[in-house]
C-alpha positions in Angstrom: 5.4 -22.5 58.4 7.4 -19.4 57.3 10.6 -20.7 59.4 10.6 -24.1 58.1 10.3 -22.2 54.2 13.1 -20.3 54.7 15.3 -23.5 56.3 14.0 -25.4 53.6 15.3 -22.9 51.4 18.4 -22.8 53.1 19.4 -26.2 52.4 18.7 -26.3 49.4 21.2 -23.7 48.1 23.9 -25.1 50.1 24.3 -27.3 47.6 25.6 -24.7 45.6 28.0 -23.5 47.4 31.8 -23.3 45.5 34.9 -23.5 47.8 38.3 -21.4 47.2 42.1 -23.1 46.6 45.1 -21.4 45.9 45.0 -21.4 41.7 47.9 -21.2 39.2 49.6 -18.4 38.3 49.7 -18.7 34.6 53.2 -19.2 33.7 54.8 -22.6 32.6 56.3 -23.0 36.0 52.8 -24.2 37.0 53.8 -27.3 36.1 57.1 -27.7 37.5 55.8 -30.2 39.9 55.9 -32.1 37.6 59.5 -32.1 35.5 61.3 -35.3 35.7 58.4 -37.7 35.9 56.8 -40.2 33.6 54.1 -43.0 33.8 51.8 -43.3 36.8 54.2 -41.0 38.8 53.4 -38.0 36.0 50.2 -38.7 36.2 49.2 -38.3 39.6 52.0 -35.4 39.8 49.6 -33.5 37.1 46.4 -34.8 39.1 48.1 -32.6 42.3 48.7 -29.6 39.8 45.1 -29.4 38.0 42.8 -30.4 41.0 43.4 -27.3 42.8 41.2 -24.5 41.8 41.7 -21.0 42.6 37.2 -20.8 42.4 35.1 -24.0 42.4 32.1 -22.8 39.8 28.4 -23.4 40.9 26.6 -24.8 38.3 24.7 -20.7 37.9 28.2 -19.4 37.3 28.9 -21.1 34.6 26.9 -19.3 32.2 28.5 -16.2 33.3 31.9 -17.3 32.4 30.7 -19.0 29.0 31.2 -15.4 27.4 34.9 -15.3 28.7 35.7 -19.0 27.6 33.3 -19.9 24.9 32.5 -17.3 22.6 33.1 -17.1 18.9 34.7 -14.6 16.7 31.5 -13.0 15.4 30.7 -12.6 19.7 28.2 -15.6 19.5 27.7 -18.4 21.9 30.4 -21.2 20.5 28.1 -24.0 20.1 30.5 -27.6 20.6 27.1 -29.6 18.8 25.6 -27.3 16.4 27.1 -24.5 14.0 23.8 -23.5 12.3 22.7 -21.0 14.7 23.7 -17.5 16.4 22.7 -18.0 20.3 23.3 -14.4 22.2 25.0 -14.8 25.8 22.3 -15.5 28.9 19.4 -14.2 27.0 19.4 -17.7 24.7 20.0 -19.8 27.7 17.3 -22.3 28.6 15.7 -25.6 29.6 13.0 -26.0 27.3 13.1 -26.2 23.1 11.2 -28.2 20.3 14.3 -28.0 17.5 17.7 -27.2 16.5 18.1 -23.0 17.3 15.9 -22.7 20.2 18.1 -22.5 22.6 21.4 -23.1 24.3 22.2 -25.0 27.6 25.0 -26.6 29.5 26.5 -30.1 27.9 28.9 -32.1 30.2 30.7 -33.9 27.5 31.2 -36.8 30.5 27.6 -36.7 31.7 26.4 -36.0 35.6 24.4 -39.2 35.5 28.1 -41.5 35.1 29.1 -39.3 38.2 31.5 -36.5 36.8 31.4 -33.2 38.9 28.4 -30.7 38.2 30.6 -27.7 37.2 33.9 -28.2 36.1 33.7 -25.4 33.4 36.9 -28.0 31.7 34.2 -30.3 30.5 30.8 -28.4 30.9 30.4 -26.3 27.3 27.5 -24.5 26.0 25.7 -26.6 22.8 22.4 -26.6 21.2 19.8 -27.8 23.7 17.7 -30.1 21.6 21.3 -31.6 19.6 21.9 -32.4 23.3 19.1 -33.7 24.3 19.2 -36.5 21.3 22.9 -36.7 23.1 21.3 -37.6 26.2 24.0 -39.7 28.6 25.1 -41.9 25.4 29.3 -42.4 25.3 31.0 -40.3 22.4 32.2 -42.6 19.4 32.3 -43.2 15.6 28.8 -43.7 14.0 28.1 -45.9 11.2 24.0 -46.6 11.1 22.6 -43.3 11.7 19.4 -42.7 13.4 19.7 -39.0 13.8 21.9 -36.1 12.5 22.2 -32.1 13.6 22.0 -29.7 10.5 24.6 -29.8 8.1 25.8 -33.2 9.2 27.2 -31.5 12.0 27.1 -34.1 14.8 25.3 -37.7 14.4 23.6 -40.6 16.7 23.9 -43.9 16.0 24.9 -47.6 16.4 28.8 -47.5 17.2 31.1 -48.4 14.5 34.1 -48.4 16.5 35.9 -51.3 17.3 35.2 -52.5 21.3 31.8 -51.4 21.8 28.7 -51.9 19.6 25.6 -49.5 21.8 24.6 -46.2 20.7 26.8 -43.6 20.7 26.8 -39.8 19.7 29.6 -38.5 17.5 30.5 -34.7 17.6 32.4 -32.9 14.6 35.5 -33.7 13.3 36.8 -30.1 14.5 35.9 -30.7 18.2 36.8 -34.3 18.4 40.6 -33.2 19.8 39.1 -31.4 22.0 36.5 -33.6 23.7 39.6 -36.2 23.6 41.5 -33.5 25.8 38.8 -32.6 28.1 38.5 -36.4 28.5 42.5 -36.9 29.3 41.8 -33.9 31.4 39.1 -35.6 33.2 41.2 -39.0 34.0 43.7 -36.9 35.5 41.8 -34.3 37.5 39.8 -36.9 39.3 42.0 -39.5 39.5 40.9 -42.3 42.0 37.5 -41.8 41.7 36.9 -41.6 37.6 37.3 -45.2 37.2 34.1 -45.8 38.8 32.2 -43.4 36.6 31.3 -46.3 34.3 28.9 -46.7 31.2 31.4 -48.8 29.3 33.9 -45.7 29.3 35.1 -45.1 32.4 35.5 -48.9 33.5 39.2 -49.0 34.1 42.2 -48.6 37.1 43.1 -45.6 39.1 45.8 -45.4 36.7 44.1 -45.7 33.1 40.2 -45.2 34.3 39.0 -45.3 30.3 38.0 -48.3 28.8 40.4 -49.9 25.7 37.9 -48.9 23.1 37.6 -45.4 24.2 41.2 -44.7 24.8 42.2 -45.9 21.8 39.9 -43.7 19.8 40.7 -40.5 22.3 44.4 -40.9 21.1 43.4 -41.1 17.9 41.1 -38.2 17.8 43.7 -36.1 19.4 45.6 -36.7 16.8 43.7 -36.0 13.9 42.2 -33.3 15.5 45.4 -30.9 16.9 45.5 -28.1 19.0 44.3 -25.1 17.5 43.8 -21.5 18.8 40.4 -21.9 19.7 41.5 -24.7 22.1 44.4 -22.6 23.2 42.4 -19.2 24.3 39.7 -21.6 26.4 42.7 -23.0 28.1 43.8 -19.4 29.1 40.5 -18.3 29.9 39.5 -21.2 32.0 42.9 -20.8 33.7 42.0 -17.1 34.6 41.4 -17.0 38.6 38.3 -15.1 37.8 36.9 -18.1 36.0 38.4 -21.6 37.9 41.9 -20.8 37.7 42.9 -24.4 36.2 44.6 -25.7 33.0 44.5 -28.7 30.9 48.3 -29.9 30.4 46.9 -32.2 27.3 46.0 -28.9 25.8 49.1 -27.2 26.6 51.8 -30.2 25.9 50.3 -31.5 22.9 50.9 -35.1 22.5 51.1 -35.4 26.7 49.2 -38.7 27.0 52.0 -40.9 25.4 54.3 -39.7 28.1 51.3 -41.1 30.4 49.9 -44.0 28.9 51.7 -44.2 25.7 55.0 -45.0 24.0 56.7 -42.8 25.9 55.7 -43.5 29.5 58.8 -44.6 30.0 60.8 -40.9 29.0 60.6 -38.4 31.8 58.4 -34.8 31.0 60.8 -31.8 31.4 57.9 -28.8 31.6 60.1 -26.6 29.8 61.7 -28.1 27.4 59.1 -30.3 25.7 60.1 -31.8 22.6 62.0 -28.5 21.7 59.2 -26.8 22.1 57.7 -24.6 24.9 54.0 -24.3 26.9 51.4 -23.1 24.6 50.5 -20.1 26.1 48.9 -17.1 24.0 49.9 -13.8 25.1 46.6 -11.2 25.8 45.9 -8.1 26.6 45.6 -7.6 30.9 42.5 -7.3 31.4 40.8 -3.6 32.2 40.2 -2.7 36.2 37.5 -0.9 37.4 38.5 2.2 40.2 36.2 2.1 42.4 34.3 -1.6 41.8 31.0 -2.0 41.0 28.7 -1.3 44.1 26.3 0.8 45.3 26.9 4.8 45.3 25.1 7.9 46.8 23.6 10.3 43.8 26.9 9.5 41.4 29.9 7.9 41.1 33.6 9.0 39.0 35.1 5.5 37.4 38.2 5.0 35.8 39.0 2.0 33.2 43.2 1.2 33.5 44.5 -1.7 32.5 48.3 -3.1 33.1 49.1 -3.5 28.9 51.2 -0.7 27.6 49.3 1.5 24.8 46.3 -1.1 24.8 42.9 0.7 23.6 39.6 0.3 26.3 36.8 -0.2 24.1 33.5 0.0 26.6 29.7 0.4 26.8 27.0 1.4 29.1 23.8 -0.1 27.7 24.5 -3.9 28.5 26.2 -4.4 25.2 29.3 -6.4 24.6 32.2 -4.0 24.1 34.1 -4.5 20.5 36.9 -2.8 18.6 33.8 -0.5 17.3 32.6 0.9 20.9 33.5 3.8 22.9 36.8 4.6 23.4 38.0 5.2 27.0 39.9 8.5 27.3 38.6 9.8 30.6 37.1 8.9 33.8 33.6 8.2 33.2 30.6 10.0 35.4 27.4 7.3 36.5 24.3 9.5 38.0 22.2 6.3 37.4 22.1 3.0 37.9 24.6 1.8 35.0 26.2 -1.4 34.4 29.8 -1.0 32.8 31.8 -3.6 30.4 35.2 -3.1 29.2 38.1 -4.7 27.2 41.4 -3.9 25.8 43.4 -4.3 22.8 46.5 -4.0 21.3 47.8 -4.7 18.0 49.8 -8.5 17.8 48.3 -9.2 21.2 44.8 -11.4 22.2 41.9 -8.8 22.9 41.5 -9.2 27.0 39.2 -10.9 28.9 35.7 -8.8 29.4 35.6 -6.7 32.8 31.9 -6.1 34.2 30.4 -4.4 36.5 27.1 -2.7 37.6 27.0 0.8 39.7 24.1 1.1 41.5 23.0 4.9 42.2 20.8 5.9 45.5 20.1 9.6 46.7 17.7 12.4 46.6 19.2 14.1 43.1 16.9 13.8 40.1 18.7 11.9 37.3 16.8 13.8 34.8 15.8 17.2 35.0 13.5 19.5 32.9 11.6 16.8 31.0 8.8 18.8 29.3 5.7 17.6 28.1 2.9 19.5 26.5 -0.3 18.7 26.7 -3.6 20.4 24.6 -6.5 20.8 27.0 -9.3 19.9 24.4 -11.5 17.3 23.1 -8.5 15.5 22.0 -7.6 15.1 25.4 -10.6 14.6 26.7 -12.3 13.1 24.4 -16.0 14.8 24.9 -17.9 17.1 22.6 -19.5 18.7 25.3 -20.3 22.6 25.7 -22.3 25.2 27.7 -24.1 24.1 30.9 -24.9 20.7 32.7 -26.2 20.0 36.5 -24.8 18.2 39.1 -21.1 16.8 38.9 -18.8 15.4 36.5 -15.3 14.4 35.7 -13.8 14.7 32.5 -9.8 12.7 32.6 -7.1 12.2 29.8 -3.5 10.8 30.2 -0.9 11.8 27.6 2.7 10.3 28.2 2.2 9.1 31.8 1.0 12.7 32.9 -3.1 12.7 34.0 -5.1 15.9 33.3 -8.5 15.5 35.2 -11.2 18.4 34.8 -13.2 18.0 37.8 -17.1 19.7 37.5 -18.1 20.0 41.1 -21.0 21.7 42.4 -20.8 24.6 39.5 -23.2 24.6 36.9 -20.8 25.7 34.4 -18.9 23.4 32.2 -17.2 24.3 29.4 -14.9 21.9 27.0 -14.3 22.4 23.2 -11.7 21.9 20.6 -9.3 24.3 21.5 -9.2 25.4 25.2 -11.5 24.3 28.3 -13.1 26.8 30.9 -12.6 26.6 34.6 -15.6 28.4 36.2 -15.6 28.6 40.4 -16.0 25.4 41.4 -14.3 23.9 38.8 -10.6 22.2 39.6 -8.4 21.3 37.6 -5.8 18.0 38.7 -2.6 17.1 37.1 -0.6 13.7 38.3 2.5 12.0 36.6 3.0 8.3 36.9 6.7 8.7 35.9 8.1 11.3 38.3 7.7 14.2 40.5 6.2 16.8 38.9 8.9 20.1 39.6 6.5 23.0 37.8 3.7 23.4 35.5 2.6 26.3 33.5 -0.6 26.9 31.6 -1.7 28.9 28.3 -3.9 31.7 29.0 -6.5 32.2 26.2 -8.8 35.8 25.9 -8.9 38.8 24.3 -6.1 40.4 25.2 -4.4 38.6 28.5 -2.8 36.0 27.0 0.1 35.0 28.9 1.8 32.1 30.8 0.8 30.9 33.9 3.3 29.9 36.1 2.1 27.4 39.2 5.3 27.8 40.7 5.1 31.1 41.5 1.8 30.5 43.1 -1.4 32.5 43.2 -1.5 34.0 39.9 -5.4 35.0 38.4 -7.0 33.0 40.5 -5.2 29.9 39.7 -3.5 28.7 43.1 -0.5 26.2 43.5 -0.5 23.7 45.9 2.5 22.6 46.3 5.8 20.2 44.2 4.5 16.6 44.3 3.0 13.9 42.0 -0.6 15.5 42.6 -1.4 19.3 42.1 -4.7 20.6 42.1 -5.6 24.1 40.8 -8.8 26.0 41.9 -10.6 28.7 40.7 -12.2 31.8 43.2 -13.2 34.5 40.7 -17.1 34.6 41.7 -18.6 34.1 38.4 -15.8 34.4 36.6 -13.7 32.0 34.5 -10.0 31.2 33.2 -9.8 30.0 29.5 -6.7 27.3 29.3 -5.5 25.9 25.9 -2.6 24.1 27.0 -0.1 22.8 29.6 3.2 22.3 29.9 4.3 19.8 32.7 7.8 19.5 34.4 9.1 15.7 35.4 11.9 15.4 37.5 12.8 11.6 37.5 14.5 10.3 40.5 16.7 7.1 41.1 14.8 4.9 43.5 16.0 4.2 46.6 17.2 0.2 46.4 16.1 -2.0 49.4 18.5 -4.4 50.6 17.4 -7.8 49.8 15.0 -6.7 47.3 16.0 -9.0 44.7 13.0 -9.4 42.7 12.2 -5.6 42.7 8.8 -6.1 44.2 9.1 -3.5 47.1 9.2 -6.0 49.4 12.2 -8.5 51.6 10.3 -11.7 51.6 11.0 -15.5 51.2 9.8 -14.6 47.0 13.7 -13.1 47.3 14.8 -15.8 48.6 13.4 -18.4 45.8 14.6 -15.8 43.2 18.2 -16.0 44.6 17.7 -19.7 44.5 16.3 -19.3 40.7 19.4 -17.2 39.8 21.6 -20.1 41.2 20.1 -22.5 38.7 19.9 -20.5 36.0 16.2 -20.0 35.9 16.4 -16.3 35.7 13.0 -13.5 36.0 11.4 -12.7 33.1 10.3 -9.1 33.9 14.3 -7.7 34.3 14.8 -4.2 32.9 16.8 -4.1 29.7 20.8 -4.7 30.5 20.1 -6.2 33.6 22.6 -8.4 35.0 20.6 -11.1 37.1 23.5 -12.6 38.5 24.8 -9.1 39.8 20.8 -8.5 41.2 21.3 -11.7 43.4 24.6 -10.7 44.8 23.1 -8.9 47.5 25.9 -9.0 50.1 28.1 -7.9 47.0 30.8 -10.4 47.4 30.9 -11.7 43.7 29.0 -14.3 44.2 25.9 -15.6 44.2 25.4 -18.0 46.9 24.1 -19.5 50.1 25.5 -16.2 52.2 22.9 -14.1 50.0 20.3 -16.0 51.4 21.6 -15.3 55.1 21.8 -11.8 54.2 18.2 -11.7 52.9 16.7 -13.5 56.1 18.7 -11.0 58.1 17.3 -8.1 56.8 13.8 -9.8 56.9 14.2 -10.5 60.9 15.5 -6.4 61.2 19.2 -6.8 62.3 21.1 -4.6 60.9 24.0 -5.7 58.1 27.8 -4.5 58.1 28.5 -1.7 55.4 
């Protein structure tokens, strides 16, 4: 049963699986391939340019390149069907909502269900989950009856006022119209020969115009009234980054491009630089920072430096899971990680576009404490202990209170002495006297010493002192007393904590203490987007999943957990 789980499993995160290609390298030569041609030949030139990919995206990864590709000024998700609301990165991200705000998911703007790809990040965008939902697999066009409407008028549903088609139809905002006509010039081209099957009374037509009359007509005229802006620009870089999918949309960087392909000019040849006197749209930016060493896992600490290849740019970073803005730290020298710290940087530089965010998580193993001397005092009285009771009882009894993670138990025994009021407690023979921390190992303790005139500290660490004995650095140390009849007045202790790093277990994704098949499903979870619930603050739960630490999360994560499981050891 437990082999045919895993296989199970197995198969189905293949599906996930992204390939590599040889991507672009950024500069308008990318589309010299292309100079000279016009018409069908342009076309399918362009289709041989944009198809190849330097990363094919699972359908996971996209939300972990939204913040590079679709995020606003004010660091907010940019939301293509809604502009009411503030969604944060990852932690807004979801499946389920009853309203405008929820939540955020991911919108292909040519739906799945028509056949477009899964996770073209080109056409996938983050919107409002419930404004897509009322969105549903309907064709974009021009309502005129409406029977629904985001806030502020901000996108519509509705019969179809444009001329060709009469169904429902969902009409975004006037400010994204050029660019869902883009993405969808985009899409004819980067599929080409296998669009025009897509269907749904838009993509009905040849191999060499696969959109219907109605919808091309309305494209063109969307792109027009609608021009490239910055916004549009910037995507286009970051999509084209080989760290995202390492592709560009030539509608988007030759404004106007369709005419030379189905237009008025088909007939002119495209010259790649020299396009109507003007030049490729590209946006210079700050290089993005680099990380010495990468993000991994290091013994007890690890020295990082932040460079980055921009002359006199400024490396703005955090360490708390926070985006990095022109307001956080300021790199100036390498930076020291004794725990388990996840690092994000950019650059800037005046007159240049603020870089592309670099992240990365250092995971700290080892024996050294990562916190030392943490001191916490504790009154041994009623208020810990919460009794009223004095003088002498029979039999045994156990008296226990906790204060910040550290347990004080006063343990009766056999003696027939017991003695607790509000300012110290007694320990007779027979009496003990147990202190346990639930947050770390406990390095020392010492105690307050009440009576006449021997008050002094008690130091367990330096053992047998008065009749109070040590027994040893751990998480449990008892003290006994051996002074016949005698007693030791306490009125307080001061406890020690030594936090340590734990020690990670391969394959452990869901932090349980244990490599199972619950790993397994987690990996698979991460994969879809469905991340845990329980992740400490500034967790990256795509970075947890990359168990093999290749960069990405995939079906080889899965291999690597059931290799660990089965006890064969993996490759450093």
């Amino acid at each position: 049963m437990k082999r045919k789980t895993l296989l199970t499993l197995c198969l189905l995160a293949v599906a996930t699986l992204g390939t590599w290609a040889q991507g672009p390298n950024g500069s308008k030569t990318y589309y010299q391939a292309a100079d000279g041609k016009s018409g069908a030949a342009l076309k399918t030139a362009l289709f041989n340019i944009i198809s190849k990919k330097s990363k094919n995206l699972s359908y996971a990864e996209l939300l972990y390149m939204y913040p590079t590709t679709d995020t606003r000024a004010d660091g907010y998700v940019r939301d293509w069907y809604s502009n009411t609301t503030k969604f944060t990165h990852l932690d807004e991200s979801c499946g389920n909502y009853g309203q405008e705000g929820d939540c955020y998911n991911r919108e292909h703007t040519v739906p799945q269900s028509w056949g477009a790809p899964k996770a073209d990040i080109m056409h996938v965008v983050p919107t409002d989950g419930y404004v897509n939902n009322r969105r549903g697999n309907l064709p974009f066009g021009e309502v005129g009856s409406i029977k629904y409407k985001s806030n502020n008028n901000y996108s519509k549903m509705g019969t179809c006022k444009t001329p060709g088609y009469t169904g429902q139809v969902f009409e975004p905002n006037d400010e994204v119209k050029g660019d869902i006509a883009r993405i969808y010039f985009y899409m004819a081209t980067c599929y080409e020969g296998t669009c025009q099957n897509w269907g749904n009374n838009v993509f009905t037509g040849t191999k060499y115009q696969p959109l219907a009359t109605w919808v091309y007509n309305m494209m063109v005229r969307w792109s027009k009234l609608d021009p490239v802006d910055d916004v549009e620009i910037e995507r286009n870089n970051a999509v084209a980054s080989k760290d995202v999918q390492g592709n560009r949309n030539p509608f988007v960087d030759y404004p106007g491009l369709e005419d030379y392909i189905w237009g008025d000019k088909k007939d002119v040849p495209f010259s790649y630089d020299n396009y109507d006197s003007g030049d490729i749209v590209i946006t210079q930016r700050v290089a993005q920072p680099v990380f010495s060493p990468e993000g991994g896992t290091y013994t007890d600490q690890v020295v990082v430096t932040i460079s980055t290849k921009t002359e006199g740019a400024i490396i703005h970073y955090t360490t708390d899971g926070s985006e990095p803005t022109d307001s956080a730290n300021v790199y100036s020298e390498p930076l020291t990680f004794t725990r388990t710290t996840t690092l994000k940087a950019i650059a800037m530089k005046d007159s240049l576009k603020t870089s592309y965010l670099q992240a990365a998580t250092y995971v700290i193993k080892g024996n050294t404490p990562i916190e030392h001397g943490n001191e916490i005092d504790i009154a041994l009285n009623n208020s810990l202990f919460g009794t009223n009771f004095k003088g002498t009882v029979s039999g045994g009894g156990n008296f226990s209170g906790t204060k910040e993670g550290i347990t004080v138990t006063y343990s009766k025994g056999s003696s027939s002495n017991q003695y607790i009021n509000d300012s110290q407690i007694r320990l007779y023979a027979g009496n003990t006297l147990t202190i346990s921390s639930d947050i770390g190992e406990i390095t020392d303790v010492e105690f307050t010493k009440d009576g006449g005139n021997d008050d002094k500290v008690l130091k367990a660490s330096e053992g047998t002192v008065s009749g109070l004995v040590w027994s040893g650095l751990s998480s449990h140390i008892a003290f006994n007393v051996n002074e016949g009849s005698g007693h030791i007045r306490l009125s307080n202790v001061k406890v020690s904590i030594a936090i340590y790093n734990p020690e990670p277990m391969e394959g452990d994704v869901n932090g349980d203490g244990t490599i199972d098949v619950a790993d397994i499903s987690t990996v698979i979870d991460i994969m879809a987007g469905k991340f845990p619930d329980n992740l400490p603050a500034g967790t990256d739960p795509y970075l947890m999943a990359d168990v093999n630490k290749d960069g990405h999360v995939d079906v080889a994560d899965i291999s690597y957990i059931i290799t660990v499981m089965a006890g064969i050891p993996t490759a450093e």
